[in-house]
C-alpha positions as CSV (number, residue, x, y, z in Angstrom):
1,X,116.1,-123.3,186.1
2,X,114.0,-124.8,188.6
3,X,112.7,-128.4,189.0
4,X,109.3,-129.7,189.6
5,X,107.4,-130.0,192.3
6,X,109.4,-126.9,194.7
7,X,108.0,-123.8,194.5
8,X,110.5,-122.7,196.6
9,X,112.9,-122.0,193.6
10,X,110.1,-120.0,191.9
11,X,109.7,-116.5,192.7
12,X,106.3,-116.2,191.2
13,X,104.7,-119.1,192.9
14,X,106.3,-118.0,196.1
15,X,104.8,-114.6,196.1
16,X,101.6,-115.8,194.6
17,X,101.5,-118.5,198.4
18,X,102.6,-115.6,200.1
19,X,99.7,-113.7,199.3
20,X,96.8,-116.7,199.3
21,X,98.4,-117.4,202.9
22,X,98.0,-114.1,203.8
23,X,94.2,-113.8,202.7
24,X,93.4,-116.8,204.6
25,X,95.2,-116.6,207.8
26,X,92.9,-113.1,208.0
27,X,89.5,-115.3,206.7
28,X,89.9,-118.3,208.9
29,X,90.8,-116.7,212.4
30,X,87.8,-118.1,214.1
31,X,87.3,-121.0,212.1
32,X,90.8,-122.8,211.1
33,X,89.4,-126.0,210.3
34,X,87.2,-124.6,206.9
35,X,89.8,-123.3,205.4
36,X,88.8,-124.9,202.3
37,X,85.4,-123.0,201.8
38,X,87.2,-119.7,201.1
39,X,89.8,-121.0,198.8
40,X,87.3,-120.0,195.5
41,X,87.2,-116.3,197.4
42,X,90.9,-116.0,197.6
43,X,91.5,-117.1,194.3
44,X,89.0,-114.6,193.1
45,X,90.4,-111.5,195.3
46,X,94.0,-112.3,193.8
47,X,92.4,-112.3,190.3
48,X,90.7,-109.4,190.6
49,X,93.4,-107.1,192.0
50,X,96.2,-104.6,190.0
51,X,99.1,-106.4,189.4
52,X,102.2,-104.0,188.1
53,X,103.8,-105.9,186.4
54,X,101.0,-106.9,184.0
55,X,99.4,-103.4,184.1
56,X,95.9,-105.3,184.7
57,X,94.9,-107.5,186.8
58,X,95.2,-111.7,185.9
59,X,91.1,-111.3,184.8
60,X,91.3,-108.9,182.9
61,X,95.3,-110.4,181.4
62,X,93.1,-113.7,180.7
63,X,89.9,-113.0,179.6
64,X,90.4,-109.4,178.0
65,X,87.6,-108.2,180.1
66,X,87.0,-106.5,183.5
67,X,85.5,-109.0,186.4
68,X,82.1,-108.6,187.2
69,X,82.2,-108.7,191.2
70,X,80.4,-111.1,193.1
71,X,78.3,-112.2,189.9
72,X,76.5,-108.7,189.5
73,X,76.4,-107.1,186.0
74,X,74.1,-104.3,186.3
75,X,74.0,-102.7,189.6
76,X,71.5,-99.8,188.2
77,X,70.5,-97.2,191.1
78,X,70.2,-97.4,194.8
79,X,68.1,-95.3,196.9
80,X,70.5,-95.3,199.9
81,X,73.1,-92.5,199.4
82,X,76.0,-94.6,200.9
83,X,75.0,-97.7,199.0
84,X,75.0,-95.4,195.8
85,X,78.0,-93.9,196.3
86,X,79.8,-97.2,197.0
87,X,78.2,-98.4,193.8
């Protein structure tokens, strides 16, 4: 059992810190002081990405559905090979 308010006894949480603190600490190098405007970012990068215990990611887990990325549906055809073959 844990009590309220101390992540520390909660294995989940801690890992889930561990990883948000990771993401930013790489973001925020040159600008320490913002650290807020990249919160949304993080939360969306840990959302997005496999988790093996689930077998999905928390998107998918939560809203039965694959993430679009950055708010693109239909990315269609590019012109530029590399851009296609990123695509």
């Amino acid at each position: 059992m844990s009590s309220s308010y101390h992540p520390q006894t909660d294995g989940q949480t801690e890992r889930l810190n561990q990883c948000l603190e990771a993401y930013l600490r790489c973001t925020v190098y040159s600008c320490p002081t913002q650290w807020s405007q990249w919160l949304s970012q993080a939360q969306f990068g840990y959302n997005t990405s496999f988790h093996s215990a689930l077998g999905k990611t928390p998107y998918e887990v939560l809203f039965a559905r694959k993430a679009s990325h950055f708010g693109l549906t239909d990315l269609g055809q590019s012109t530029v090979p590399d851009i296609q073959v990123w695509l």
